[in-house]
Residue frames as a rotation matrix with the C-alpha (Angstrom) as fourth column:
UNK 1
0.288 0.659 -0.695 -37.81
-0.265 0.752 0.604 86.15
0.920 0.010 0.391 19.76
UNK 2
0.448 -0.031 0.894 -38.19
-0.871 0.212 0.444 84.95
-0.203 -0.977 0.068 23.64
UNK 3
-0.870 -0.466 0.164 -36.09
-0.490 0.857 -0.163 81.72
-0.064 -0.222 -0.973 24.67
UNK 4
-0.306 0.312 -0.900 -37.66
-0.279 0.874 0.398 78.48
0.910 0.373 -0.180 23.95
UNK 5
0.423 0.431 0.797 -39.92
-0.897 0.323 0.302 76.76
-0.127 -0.843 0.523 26.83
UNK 6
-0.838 -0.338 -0.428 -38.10
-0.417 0.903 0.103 73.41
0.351 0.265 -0.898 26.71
UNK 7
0.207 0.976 -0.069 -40.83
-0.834 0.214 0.508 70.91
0.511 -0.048 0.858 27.34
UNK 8
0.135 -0.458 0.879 -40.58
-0.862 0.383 0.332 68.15
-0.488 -0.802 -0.343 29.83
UNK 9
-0.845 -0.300 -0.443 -39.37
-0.530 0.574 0.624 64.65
0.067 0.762 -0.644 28.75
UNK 10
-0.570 0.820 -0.040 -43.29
0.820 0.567 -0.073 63.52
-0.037 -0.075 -0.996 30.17
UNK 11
-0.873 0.464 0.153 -46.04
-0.435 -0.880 0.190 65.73
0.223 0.099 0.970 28.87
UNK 12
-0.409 0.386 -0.827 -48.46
0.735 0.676 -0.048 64.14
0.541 -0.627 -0.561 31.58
UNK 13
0.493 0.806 0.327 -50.60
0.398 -0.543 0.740 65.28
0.774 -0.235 -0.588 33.93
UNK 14
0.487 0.026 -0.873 -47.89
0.869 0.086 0.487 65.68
0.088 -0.996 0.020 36.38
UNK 15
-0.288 -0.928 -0.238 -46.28
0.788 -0.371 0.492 67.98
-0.544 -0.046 0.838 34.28
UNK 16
-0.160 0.446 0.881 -48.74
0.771 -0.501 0.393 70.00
0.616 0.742 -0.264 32.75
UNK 17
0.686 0.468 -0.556 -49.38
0.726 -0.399 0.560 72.17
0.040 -0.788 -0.614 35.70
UNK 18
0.006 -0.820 -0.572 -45.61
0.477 -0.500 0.723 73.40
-0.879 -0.277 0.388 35.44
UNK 19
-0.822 -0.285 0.492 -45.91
0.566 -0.492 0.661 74.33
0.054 0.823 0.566 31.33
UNK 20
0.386 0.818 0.427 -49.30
0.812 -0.521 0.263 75.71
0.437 0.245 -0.865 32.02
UNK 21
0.650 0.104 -0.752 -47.31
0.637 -0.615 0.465 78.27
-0.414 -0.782 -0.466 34.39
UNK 22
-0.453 -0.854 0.256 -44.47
0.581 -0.065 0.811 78.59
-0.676 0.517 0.526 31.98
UNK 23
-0.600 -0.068 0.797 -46.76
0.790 0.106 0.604 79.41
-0.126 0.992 -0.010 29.44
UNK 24
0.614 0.661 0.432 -49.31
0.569 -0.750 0.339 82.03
0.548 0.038 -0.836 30.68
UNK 25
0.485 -0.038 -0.874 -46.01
0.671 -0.625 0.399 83.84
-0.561 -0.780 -0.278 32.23
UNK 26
-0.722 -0.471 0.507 -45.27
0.688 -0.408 0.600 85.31
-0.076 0.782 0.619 29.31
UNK 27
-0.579 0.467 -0.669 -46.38
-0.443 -0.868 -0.222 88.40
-0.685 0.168 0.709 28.30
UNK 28
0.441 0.775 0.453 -49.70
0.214 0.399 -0.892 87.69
-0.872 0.490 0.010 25.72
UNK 29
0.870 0.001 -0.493 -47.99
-0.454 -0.388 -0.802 89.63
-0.192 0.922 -0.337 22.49
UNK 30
-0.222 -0.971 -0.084 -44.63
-0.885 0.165 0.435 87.41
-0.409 0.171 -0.897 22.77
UNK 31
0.372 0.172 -0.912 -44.21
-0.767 0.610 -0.197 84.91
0.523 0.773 0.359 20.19
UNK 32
0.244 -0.282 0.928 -43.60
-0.842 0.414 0.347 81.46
-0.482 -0.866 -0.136 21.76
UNK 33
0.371 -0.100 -0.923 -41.42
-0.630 0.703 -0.329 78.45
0.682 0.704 0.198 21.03
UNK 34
0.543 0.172 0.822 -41.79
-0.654 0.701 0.285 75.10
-0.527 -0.692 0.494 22.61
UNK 35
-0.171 -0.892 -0.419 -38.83
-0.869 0.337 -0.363 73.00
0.465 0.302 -0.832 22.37
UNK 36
0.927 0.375 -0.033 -40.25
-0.340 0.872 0.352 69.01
0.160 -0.315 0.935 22.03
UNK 37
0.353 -0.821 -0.449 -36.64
-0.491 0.246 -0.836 67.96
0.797 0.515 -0.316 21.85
UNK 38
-0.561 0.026 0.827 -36.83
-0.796 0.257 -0.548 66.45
-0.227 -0.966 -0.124 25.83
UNK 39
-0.091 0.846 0.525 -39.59
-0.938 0.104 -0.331 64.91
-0.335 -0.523 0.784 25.16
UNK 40
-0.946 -0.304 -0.114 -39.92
-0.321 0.927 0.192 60.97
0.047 0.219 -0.975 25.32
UNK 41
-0.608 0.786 0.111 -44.28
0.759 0.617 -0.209 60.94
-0.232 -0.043 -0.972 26.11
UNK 42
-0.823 0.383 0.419 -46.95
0.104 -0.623 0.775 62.82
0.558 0.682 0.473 24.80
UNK 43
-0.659 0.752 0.017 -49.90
0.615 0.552 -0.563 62.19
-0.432 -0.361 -0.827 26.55
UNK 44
-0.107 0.820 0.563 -53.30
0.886 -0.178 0.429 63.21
0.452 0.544 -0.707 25.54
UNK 45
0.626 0.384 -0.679 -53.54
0.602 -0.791 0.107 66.11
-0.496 -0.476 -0.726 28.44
UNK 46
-0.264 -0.745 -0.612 -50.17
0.300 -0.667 0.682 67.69
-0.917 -0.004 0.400 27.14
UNK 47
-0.809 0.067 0.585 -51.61
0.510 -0.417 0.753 67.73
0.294 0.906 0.303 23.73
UNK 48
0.412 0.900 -0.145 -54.61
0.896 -0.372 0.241 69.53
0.163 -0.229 -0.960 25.10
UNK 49
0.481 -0.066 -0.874 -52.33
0.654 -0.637 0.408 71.83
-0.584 -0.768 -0.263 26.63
UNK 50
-0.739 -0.667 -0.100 -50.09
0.371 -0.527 0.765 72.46
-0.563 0.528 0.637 23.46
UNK 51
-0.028 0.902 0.431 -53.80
0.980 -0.060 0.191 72.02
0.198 0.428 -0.882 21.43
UNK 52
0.606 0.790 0.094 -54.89
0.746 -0.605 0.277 75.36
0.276 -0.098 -0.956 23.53
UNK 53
0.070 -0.546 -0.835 -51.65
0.136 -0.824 0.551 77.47
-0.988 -0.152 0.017 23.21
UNK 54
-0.904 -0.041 0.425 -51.70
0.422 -0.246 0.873 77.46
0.069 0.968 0.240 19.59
UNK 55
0.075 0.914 0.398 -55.14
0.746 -0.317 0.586 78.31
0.662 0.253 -0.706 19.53
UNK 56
0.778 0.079 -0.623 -54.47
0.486 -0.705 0.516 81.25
-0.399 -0.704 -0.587 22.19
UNK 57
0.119 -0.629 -0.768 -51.24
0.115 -0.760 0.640 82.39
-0.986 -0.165 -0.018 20.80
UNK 58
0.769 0.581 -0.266 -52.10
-0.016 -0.400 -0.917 82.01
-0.639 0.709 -0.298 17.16
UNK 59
0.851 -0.521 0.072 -49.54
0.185 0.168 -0.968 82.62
0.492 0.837 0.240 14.37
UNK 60
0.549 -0.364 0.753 -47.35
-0.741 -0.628 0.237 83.68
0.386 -0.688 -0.614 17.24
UNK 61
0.356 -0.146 0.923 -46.48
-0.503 0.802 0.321 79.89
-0.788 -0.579 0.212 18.33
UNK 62
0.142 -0.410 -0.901 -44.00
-0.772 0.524 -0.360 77.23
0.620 0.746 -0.242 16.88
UNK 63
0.655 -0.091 0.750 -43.44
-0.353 0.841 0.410 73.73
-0.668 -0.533 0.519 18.24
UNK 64
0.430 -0.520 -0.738 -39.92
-0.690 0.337 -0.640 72.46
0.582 0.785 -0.214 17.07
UNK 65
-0.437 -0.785 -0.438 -37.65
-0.840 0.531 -0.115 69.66
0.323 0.318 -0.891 17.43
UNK 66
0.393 0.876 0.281 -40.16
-0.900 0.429 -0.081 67.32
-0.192 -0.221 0.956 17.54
UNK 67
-0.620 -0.695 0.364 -38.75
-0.545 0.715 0.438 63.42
-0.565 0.074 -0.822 17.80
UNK 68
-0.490 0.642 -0.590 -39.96
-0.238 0.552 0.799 60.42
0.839 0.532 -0.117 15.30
UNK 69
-0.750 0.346 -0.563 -40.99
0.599 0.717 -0.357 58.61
0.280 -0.605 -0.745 18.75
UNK 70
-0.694 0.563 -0.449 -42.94
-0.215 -0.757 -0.617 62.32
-0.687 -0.332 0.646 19.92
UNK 71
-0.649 0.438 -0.622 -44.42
-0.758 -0.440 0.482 62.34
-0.063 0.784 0.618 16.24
UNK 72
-0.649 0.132 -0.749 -45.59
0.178 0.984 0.020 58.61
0.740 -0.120 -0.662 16.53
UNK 73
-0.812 0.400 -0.424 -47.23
0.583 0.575 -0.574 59.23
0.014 -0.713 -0.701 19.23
UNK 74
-0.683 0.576 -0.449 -48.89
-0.573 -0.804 -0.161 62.30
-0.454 0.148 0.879 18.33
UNK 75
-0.539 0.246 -0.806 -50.64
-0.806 0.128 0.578 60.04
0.245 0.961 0.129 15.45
UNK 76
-0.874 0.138 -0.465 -51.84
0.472 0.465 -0.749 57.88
0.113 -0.875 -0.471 18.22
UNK 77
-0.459 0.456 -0.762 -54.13
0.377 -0.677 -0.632 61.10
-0.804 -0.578 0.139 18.61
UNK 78
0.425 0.630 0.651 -54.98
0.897 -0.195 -0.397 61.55
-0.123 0.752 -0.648 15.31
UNK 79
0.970 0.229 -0.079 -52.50
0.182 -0.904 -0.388 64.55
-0.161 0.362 -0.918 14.91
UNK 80
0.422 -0.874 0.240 -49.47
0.880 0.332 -0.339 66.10
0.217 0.355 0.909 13.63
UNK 81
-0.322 -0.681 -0.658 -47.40
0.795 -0.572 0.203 68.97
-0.514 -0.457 0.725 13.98
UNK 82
-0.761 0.415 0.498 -49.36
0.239 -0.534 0.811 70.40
0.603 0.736 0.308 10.73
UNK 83
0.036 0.988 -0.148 -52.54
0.431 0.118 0.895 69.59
0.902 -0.096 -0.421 12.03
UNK 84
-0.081 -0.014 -0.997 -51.68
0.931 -0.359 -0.071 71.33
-0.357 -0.933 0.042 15.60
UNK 85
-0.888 -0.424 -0.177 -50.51
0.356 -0.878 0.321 74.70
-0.291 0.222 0.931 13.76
UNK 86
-0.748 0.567 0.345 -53.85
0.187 -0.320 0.929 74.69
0.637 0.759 0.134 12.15
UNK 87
0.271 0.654 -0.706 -55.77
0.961 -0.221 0.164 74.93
-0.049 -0.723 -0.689 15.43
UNK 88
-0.431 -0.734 -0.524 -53.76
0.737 -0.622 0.265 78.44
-0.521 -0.272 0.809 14.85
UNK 89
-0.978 0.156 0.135 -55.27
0.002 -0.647 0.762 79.88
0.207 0.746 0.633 11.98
């Protein structure tokens, strides 16, 4: 398994640009794992951005250490860490 992408402690628009670069420099057939454990905001783009790597990298993709305050806000959005994985399948 490839090192963890650590995620930033603001998943924002100012920082999506860097995970979007992180993430498509991986090779396409490596399994990827995004380490929330930084993170202190969600925003709505970053969940777009995590939204459309699960759904690009399929069963291939985990999203751990995920904080109560991260998870909280997810639900804000109507979603969870379940409900993200399933954009997967």
């Amino acid at each position: 398994m490839a090192d963890p992408i650590v995620l930033p402690p603001r998943l924002d628009l100012s920082s999506v640009p860097a995970v979007l670069t992180e993430l498509t420099a991986r090779p396409a057939d490596e399994s990827l794992v995004l380490d929330a454990s930084q993170v202190v905001h969600f925003g709505a783009l970053g969940m777009q951005v995590i939204l459309s790597a699960f759904k690009t990298a399929g069963d291939r993709i985990q999203l751990i250490n995920v904080s109560d305050k991260v998870l909280e806000q997810m639900r804000w959005m109507g979603m969870t860490p379940e409900t993200i994985a399933e954009v997967a399948t």
